[in-house]
C-alpha positions in Angstrom: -14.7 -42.5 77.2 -13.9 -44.8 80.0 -17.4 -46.8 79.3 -15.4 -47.5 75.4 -12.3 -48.5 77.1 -13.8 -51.0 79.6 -15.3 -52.2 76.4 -12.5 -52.6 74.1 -9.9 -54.4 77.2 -13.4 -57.0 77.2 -13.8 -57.3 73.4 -9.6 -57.7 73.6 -10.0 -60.4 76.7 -12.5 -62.3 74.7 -10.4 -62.3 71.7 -7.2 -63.9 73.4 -9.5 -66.2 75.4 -10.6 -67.3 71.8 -6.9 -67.7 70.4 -5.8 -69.8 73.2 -8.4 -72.0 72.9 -9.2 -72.4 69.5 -5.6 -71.6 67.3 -6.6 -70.0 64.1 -6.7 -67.3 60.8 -10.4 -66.6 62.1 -9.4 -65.7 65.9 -6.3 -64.0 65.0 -8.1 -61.7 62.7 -10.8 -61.1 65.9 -7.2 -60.1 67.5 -6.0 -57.9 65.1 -9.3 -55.9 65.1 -9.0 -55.4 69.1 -5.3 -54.6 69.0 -5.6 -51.6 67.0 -7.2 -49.5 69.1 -6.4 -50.8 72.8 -4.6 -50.0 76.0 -1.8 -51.9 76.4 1.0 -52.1 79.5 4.5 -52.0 78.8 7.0 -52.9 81.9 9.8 -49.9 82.4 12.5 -48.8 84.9 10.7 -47.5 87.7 13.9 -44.5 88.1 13.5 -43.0 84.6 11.4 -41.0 82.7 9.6 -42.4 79.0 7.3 -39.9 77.4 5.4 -39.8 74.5 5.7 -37.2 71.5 1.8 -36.6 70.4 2.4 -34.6 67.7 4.8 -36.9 65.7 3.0 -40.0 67.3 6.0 -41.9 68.3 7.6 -43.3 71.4 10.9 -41.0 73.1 13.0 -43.3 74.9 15.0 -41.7 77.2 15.4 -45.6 78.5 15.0 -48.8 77.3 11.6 -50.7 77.4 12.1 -54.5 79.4 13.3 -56.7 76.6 12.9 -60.5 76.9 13.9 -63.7 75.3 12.1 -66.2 73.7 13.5 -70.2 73.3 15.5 -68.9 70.0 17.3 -66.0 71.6 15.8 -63.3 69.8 14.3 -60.4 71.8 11.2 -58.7 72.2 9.5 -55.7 74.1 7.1 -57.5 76.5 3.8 -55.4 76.4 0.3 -56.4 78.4 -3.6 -56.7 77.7 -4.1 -55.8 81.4 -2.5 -54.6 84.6 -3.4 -58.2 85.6 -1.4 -59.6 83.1 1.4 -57.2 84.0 1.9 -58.1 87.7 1.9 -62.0 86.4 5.0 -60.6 85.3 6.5 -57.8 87.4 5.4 -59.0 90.6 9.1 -60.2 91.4 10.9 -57.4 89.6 11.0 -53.5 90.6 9.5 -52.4 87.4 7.0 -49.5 86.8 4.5 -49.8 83.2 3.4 -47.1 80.7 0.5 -47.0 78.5 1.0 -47.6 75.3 -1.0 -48.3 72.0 0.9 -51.4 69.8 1.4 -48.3 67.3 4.0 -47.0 69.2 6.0 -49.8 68.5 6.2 -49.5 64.8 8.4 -46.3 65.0 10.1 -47.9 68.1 10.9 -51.2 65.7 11.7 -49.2 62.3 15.1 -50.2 61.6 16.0 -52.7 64.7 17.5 -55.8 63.4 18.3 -57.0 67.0 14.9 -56.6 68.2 12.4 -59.0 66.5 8.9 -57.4 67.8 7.0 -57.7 70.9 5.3 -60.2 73.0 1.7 -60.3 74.2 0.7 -61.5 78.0 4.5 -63.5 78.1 3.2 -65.0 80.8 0.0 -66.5 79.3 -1.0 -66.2 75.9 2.3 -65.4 74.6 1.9 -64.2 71.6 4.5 -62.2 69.5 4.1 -60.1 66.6 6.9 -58.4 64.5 7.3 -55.2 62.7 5.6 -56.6 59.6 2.5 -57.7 61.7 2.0 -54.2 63.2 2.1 -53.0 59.7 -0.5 -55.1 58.5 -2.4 -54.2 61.7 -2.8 -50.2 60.9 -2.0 -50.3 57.1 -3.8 -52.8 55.5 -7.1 -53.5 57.8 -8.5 -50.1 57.0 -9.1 -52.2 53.4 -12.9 -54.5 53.8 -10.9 -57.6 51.9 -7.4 -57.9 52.4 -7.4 -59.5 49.0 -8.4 -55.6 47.4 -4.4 -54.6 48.5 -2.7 -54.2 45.3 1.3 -52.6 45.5 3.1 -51.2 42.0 6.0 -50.2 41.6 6.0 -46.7 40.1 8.6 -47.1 37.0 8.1 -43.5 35.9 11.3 -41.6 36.6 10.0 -38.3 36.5 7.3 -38.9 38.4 7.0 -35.3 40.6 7.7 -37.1 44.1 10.7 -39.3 42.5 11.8 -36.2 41.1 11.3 -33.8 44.3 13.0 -36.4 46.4 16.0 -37.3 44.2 17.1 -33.6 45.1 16.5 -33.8 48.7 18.4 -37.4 49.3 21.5 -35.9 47.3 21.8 -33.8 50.6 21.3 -36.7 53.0 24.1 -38.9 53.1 22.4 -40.8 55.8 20.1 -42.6 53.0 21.7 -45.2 50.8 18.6 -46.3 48.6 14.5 -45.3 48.4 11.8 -47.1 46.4 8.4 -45.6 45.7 5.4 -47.7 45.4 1.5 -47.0 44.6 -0.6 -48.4 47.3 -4.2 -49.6 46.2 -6.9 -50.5 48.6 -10.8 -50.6 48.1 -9.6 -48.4 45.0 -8.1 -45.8 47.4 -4.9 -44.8 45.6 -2.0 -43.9 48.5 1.9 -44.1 48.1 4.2 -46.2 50.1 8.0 -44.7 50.1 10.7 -47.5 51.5 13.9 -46.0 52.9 17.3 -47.3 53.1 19.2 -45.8 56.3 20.9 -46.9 59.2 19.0 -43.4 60.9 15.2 -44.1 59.5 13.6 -42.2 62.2 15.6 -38.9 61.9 15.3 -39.0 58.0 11.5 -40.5 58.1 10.8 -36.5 60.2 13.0 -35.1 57.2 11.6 -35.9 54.8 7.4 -36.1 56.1 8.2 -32.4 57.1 9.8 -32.1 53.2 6.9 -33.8 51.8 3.9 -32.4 53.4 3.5 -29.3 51.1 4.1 -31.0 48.0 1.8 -34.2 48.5 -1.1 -31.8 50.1 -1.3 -29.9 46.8 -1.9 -32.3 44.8 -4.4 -34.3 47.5 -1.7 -37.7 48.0 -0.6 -39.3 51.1 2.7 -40.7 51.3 3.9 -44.2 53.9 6.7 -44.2 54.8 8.8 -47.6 56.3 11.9 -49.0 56.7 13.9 -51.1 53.8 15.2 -52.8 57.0 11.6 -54.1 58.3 10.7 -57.6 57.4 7.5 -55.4 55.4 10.1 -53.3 53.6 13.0 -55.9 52.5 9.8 -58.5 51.5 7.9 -55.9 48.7 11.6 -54.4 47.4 13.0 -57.9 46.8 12.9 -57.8 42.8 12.7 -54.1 42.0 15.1 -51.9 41.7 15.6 -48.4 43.7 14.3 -45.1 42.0 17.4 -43.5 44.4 20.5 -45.2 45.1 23.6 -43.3 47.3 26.1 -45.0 45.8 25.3 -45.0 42.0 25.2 -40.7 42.2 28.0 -41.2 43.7 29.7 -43.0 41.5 28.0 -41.2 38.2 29.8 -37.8 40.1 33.0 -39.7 40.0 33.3 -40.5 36.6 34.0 -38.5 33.9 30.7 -37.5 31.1 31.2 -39.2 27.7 
């Protein structure tokens, strides 16, 4: 195990070495490939305590990651290739680190309009990557050609998870609007389910937990991401939301015909 992660931190070495010095689609796609599966360091407050929940495979703050700003004022969560590149950067600052995959960000950045991604090696490379990115990263690159990635939107309204789903957001106030999409790649049918809510962690849990049962049965697997990620406002642009929180509302309000 530590002989494949002395590997993968030289394989992901090489790979910024490569991007520096020669800028382009090929090197950043030798990036991608090293980012999914390696070691990263993010900087933290040395005086509190950041875990990591395995089962549900996300980050639980109980601070908040080192955030920097880039020229334009946006922010980012600094994160590092090595403990090298780490102390380029904490050296002056009374900061501990955390191990972290760049999957832990995408729950972490699910939702956050203030903060735009993170950066890579600030101090060297400095490379940034947002939400939509990530996404690409550990949804699309399990396809051999990214070119085989077909989205549809599913128009049917009694399909059984619009259906099943329709019922359970007419309990949860928290989500405005939900699309579902069929997800195609190397002819491997999945779904992708984009939810509107100011809460899209809490109600992603919900409604996995909700879902499970249903889409084992019948042998699908549902995504789920955030109408407020760059990913999720780009594919929803010019359809039209199987659930919507306001129009139930408003077909409760007024009177039947």
């Amino acid at each position: 195990m530590e002989r494949k992660s002395t590997k993968d931190a030289s394989a992901l070495r090489i790979a910024l070495e490569n991007l520096q010095n020669h800028p382009c689609k090929a090197s950043e796609v030798e990036l991608y490939a090293c980012l999914k599966d390696a070691q990263l360091y993010a900087p933290v407050h040395p005086n509190q305590h950041t875990s990591k929940n395995h089962n549900a495979n996300v980050l639980e703050l109980a601070t908040d990651f080192m955030m920097v700003l880039d020229a334009s004022n946006d922010l980012y969560y600094p994160i590092f290739s090595s403990k090298e590149e780490l102390l380029k950067f904490t050296s002056e600052l009374q900061l501990g680190y955390m191990k972290v995959r760049l999957q832990d960000y995408e729950s972490l950045l699910h939702g956050q309009k203030e903060v735009k991604g993170v950066v890579l090696d600030k101090e060297s490379v400095n490379y940034s990557l947002c939400l939509e990115d990530i996404l690409h990263i550990y949804h699309h690159v399990q396809c051999s050609d990214i070119t085989n990635l077909e989205i549809r939107e599913i128009k049917d309204p009694n399909h059984y998870i619009k259906e099943e789903l329709v019922r359970l957001f007419s309990k949860m106030p928290q989500v405005r609007a939900a699309y579902l999409h069929e997800l195609y790649c190397d002819k491997q049918a999945s779904y992708l389910l984009i939810i509107d809510s100011d809460t899209f962690d809490d109600v992603a849990q919900q409604v996995s937990d909700f879902l499970y049962p249903l889409t084992y049965e019948n042998g699908d697997h549902v995504e789920l991401i955030a109408l407020a990620s760059r990913f999720g406002e780009k594919i929803t642009r010019e359809v039209t939301p199987f659930y919507e929180r306001k129009q139930r509302l408003l077909h409760i309000l007024l009177p039947k015909e």
